[in-house]
LOVOTOR-311904 format. One line per 5 residues: number of its first residue (from 1); their letters; for each residue x, y, z of N, C-alpha, C. Coordinates in pm, 1 decimal. Layout:
<sites>
NUM) A) X:Y:Z:X:Y:Z:X:Y:Z; ...
</sites>
This chain:
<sites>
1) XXXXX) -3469.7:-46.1:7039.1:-3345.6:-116.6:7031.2:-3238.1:-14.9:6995.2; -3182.3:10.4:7117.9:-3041.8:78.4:7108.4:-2897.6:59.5:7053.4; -2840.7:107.5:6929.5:-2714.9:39.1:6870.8:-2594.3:90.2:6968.5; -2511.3:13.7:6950.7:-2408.4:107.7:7041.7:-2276.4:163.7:6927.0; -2227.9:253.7:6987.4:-2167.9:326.0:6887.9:-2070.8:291.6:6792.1
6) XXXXX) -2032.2:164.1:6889.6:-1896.3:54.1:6791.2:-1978.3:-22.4:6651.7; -2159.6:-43.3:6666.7:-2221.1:-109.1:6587.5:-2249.6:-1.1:6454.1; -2280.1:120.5:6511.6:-2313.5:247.7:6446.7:-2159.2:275.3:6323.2; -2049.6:248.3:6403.9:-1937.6:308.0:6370.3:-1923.2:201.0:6243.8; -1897.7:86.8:6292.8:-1932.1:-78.9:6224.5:-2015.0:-80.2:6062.3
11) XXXXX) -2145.7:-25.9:6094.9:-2208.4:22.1:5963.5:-2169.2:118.4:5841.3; -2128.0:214.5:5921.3:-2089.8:313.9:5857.0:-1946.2:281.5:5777.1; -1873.6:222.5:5860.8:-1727.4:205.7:5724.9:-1803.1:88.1:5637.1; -1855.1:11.1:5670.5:-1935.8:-103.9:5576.9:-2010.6:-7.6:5454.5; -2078.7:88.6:5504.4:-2143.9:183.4:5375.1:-2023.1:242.7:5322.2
16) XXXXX) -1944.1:289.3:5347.4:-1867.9:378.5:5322.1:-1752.4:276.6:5190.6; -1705.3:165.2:5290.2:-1637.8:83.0:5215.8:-1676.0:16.9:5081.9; -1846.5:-9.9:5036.4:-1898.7:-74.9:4992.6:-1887.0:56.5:4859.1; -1917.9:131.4:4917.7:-1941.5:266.0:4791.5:-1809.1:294.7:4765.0; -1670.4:285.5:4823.1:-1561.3:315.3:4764.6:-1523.6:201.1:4676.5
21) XXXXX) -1554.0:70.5:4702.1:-1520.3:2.0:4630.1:-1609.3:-37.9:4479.8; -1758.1:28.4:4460.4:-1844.7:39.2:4406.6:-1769.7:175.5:4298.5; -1741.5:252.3:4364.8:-1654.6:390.2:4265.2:-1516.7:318.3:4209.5; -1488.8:250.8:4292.1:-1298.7:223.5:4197.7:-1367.9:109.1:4090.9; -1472.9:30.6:4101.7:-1465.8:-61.9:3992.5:-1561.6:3.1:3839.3
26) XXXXX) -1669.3:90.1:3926.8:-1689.4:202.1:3794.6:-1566.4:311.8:3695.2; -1496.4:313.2:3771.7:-1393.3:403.1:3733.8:-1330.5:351.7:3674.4; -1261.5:210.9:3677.1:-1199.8:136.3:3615.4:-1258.0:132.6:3460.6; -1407.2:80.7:3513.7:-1485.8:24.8:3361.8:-1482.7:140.9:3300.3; -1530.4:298.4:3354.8:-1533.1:419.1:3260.6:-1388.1:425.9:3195.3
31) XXXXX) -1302.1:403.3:3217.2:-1131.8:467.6:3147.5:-1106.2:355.5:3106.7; -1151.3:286.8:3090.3:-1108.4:138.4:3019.4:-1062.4:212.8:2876.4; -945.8:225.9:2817.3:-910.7:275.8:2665.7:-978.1:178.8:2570.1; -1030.0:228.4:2470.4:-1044.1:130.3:2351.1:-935.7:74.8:2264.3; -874.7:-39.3:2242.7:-816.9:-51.8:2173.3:-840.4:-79.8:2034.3
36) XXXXX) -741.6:-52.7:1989.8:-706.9:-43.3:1820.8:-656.1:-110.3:1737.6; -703.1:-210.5:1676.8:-601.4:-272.3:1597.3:-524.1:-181.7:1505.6; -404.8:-232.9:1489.2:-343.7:-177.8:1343.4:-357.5:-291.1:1239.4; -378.6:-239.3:1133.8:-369.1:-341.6:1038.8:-261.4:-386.7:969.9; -347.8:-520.8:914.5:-146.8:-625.5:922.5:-84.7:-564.8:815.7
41) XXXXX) 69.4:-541.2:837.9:194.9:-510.8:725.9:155.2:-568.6:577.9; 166.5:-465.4:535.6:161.2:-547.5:400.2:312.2:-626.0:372.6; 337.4:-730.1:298.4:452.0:-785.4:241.8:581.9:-701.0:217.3; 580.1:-601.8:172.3:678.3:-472.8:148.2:719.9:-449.2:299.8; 618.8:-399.3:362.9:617.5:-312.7:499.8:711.6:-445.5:575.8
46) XXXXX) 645.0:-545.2:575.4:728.9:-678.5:667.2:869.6:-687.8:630.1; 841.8:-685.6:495.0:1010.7:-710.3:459.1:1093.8:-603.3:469.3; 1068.9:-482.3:521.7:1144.5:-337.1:547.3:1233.5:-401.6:681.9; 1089.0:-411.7:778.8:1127.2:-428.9:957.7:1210.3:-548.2:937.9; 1191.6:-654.9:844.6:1275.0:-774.5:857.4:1424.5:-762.7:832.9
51) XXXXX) 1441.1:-666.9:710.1:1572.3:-641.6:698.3:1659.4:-513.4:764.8; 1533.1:-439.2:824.7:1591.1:-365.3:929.0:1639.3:-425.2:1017.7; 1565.9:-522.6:1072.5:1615.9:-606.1:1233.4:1714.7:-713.6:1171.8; 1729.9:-750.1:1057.4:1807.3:-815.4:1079.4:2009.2:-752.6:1017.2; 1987.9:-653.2:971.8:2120.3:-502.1:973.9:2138.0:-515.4:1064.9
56) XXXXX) 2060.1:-457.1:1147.2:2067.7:-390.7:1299.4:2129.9:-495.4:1410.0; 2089.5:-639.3:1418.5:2123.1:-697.6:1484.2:2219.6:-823.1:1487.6; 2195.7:-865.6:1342.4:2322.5:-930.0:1297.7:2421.7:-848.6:1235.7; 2386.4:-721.2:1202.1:2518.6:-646.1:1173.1:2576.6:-726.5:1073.6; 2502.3:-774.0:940.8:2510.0:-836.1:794.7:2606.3:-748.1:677.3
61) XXXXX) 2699.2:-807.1:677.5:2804.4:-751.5:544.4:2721.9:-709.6:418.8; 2730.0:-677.4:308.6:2689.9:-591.5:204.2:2651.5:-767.9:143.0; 2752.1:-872.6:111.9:2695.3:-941.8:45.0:2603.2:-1046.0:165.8; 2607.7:-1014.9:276.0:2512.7:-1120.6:324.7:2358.5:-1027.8:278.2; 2360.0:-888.8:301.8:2222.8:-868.7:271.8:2177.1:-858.6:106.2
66) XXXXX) 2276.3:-865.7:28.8:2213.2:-922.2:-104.6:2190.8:-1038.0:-104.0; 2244.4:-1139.3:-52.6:2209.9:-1295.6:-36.7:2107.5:-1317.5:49.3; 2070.0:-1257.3:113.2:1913.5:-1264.5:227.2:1825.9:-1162.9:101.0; 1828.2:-1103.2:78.3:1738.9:-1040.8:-9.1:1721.3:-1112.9:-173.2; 1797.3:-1239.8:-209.2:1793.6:-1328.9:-300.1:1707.5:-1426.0:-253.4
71) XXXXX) 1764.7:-1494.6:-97.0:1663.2:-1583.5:-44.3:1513.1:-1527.0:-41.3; 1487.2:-1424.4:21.6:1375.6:-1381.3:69.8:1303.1:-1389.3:-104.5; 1360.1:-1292.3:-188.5:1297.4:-1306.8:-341.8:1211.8:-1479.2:-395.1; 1327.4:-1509.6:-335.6:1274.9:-1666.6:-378.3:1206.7:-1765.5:-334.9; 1200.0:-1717.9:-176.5:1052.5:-1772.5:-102.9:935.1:-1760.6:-127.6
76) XXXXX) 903.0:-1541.2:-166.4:781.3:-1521.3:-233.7:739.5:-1578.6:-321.3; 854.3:-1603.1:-419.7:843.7:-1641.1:-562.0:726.0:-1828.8:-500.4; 825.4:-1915.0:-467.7:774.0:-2015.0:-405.1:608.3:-1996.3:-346.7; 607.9:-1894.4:-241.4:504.8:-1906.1:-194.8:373.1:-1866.9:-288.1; 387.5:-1806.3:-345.6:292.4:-1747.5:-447.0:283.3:-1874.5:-556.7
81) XXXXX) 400.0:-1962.2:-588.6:324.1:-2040.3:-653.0:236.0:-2179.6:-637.6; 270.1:-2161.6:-480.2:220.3:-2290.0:-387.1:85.9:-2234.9:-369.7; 40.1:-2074.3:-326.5:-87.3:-2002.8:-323.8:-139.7:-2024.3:-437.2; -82.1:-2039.9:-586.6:-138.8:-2034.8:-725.3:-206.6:-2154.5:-733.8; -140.1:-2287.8:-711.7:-154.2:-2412.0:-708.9:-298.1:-2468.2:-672.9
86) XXXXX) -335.1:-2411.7:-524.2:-383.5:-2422.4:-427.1:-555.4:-2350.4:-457.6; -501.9:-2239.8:-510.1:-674.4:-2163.6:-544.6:-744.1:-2188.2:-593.1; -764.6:-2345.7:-681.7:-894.5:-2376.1:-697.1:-950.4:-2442.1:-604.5; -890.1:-2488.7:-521.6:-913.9:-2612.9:-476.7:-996.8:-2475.8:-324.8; -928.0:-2374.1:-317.0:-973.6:-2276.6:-179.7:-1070.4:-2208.9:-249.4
91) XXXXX) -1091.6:-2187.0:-402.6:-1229.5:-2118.2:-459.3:-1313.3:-2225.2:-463.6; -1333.9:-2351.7:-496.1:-1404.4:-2476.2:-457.8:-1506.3:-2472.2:-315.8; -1401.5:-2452.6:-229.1:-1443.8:-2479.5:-74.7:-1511.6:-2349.3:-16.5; -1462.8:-2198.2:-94.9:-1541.7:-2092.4:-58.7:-1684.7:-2132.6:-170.1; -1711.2:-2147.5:-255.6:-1815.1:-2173.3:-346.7:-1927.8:-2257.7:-250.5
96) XXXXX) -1848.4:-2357.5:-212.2:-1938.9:-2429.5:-114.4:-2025.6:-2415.2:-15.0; -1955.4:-2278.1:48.3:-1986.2:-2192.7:159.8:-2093.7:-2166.5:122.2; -2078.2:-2020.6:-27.0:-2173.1:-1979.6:-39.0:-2300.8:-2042.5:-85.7; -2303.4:-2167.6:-111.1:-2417.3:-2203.6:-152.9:-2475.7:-2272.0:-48.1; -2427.5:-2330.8:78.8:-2488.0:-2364.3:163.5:-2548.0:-2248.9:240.5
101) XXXXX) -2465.0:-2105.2:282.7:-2572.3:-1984.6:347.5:-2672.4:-1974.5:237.8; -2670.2:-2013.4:131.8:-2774.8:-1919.9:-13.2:-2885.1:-2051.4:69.5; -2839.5:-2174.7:72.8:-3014.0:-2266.1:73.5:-3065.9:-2245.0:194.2; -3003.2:-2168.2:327.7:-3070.5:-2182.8:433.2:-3116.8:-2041.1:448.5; -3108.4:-1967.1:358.1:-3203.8:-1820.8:387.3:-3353.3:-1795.8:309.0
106) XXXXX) -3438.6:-1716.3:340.4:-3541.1:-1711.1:280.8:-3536.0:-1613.3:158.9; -3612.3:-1633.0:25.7:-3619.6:-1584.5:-41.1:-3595.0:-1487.9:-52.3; -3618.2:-1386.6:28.5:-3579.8:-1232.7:63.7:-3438.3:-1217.5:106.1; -3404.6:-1276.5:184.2:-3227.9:-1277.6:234.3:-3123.4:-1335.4:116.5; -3204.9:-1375.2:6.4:-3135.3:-1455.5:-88.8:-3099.9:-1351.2:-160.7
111) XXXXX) -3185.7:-1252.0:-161.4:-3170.4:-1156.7:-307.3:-3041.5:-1046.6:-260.2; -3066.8:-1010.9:-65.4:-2971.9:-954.7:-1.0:-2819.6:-1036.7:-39.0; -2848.9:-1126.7:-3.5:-2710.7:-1233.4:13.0:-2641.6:-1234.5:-132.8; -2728.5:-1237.5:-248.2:-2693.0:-1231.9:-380.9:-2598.2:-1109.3:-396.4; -2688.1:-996.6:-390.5:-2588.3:-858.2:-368.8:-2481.2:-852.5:-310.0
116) XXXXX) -2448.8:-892.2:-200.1:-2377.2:-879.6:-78.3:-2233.6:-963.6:-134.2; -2275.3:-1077.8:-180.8:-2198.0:-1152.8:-240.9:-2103.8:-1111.0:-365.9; -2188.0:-1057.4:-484.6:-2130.7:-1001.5:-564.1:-2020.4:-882.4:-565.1; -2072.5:-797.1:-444.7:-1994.7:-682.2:-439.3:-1867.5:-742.4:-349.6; -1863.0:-842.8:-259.3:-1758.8:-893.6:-204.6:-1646.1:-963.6:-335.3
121) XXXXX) -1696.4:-1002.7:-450.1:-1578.1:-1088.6:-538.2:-1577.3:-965.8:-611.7; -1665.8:-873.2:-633.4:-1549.5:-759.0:-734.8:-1466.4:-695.5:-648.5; -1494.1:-670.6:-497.1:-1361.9:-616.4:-385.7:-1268.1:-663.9:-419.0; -1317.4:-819.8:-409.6:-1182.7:-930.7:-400.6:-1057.5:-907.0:-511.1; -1148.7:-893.0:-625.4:-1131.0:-893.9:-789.8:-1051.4:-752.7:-774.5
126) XXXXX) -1081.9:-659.7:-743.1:-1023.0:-520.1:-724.6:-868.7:-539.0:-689.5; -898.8:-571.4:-544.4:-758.2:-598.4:-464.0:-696.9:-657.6:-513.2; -733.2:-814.0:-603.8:-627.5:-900.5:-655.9:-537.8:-834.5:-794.7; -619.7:-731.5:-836.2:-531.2:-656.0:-997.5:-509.8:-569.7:-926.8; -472.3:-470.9:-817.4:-424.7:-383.5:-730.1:-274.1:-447.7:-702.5
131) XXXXX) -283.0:-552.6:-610.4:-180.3:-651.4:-565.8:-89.9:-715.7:-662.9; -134.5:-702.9:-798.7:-85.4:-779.3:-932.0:-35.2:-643.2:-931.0; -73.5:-559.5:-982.1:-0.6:-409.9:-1039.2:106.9:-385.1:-953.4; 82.9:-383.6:-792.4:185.9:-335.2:-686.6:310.1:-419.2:-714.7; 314.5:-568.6:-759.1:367.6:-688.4:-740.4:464.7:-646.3:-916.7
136) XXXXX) 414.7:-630.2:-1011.4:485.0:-521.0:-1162.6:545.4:-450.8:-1112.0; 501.0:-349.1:-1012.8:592.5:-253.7:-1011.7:724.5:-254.9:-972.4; 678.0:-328.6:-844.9:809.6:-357.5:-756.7:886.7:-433.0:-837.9; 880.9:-504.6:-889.8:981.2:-629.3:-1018.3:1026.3:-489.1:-1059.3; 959.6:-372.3:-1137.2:1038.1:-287.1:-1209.2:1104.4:-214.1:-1140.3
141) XXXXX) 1114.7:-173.3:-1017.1:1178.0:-106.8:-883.9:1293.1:-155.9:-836.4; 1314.7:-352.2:-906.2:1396.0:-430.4:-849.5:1520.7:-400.1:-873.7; 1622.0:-331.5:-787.1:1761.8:-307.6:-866.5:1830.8:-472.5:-889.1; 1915.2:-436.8:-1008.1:1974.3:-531.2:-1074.2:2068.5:-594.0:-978.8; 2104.5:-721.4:-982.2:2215.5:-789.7:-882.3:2284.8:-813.1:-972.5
146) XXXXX) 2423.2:-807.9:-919.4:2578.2:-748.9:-987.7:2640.8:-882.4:-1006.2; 2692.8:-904.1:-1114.0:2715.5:-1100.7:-1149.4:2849.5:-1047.7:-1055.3; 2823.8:-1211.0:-1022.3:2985.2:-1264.2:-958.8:3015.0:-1366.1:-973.4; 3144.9:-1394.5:-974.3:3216.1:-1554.5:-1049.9:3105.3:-1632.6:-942.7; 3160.3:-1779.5:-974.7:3091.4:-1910.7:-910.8:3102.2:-1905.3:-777.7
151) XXXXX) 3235.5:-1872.1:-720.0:3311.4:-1911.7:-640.6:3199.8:-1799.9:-523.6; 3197.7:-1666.0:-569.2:3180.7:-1585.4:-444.9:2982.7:-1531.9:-530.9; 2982.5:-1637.6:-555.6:2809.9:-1598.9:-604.7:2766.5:-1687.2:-483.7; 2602.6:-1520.4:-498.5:2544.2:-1624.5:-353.1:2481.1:-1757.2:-368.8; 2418.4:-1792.5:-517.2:2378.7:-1903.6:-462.0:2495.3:-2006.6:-492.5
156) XXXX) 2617.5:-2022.9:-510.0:2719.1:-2125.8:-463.7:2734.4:-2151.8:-353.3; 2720.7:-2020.8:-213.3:2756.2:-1999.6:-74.3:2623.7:-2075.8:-45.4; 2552.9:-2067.2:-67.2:2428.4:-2133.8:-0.3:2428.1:-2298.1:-33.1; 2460.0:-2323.2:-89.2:2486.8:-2493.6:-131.5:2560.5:-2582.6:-4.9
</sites>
């Protein structure tokens, strides 16, 4: 059985095509970059870019950015005590956790899980008097805001 040369020719871009398209989708997968997270801003770092972008783009008078930097003070303040409020009730529900993985492992994974556990709440414990100290400092870092009558104080303007 004789091919004829259009069938011959026919095959050949079919091999040819099959392997070029076999190389561009390896090639792809090889250079694929890994990506990277960055890790999230800390509170400081956010509030830099926040009051950068917002200089930069509202182009904010001297007392609008002491009055955004009063608001902003007083949200943390807020939010931290709504987070304060809130943490037994979120150490409750993590407690829960752990005692439901503790009953479904075997004796041996228990003693792992015990460890594993402990060294995770002194991390925790670490970071939280880390975050307390950072949170002192900055209060002592805080420059003083300059009294002003009723009339042109920011929180009258905000009312």
């Amino acid at each position: 059985m004789s091919l004829s040369r259009w069938a011959v020719g026919g095959y050949l871009a079919l091999v040819f095509g099959s392997g070029a398209m076999v190389g561009a989708l390896s090639h792809r997968m090889y250079m694929v970059s890994t990506v990277i997270a960055k890790p999230a801003a800390s509170p400081d770092e956010w509030r830099q870019r926040y009051m950068t972008e917002m200089k930069a783009r509202l182009k904010l008078r001297d007392e609008q950015i002491l009055r955004l930097n009063i608001l902003l003070d007083e949200t943390r303040s807020r939010v931290r005590e709504v987070h304060e409020r809130h943490r037994p009730e979120i150490d409750e529900i993590k407690h829960e956790q752990t005692m439901k993985v503790s009953s479904m492992l075997d004796p041996g994974q228990k003693v792992e899980f015990d460890k594993l556990t402990k060294e995770r709440e002194e991390r925790a414990e670490h970071d939280r008097q880390l975050q307390q100290q950072q949170q002192e400092q900055q209060e002592k870092e805080k420059p003083a805001v300059p009294p002003q009558g009723p009339a042109g104080s920011p929180e009258h303007d905000l009312l």
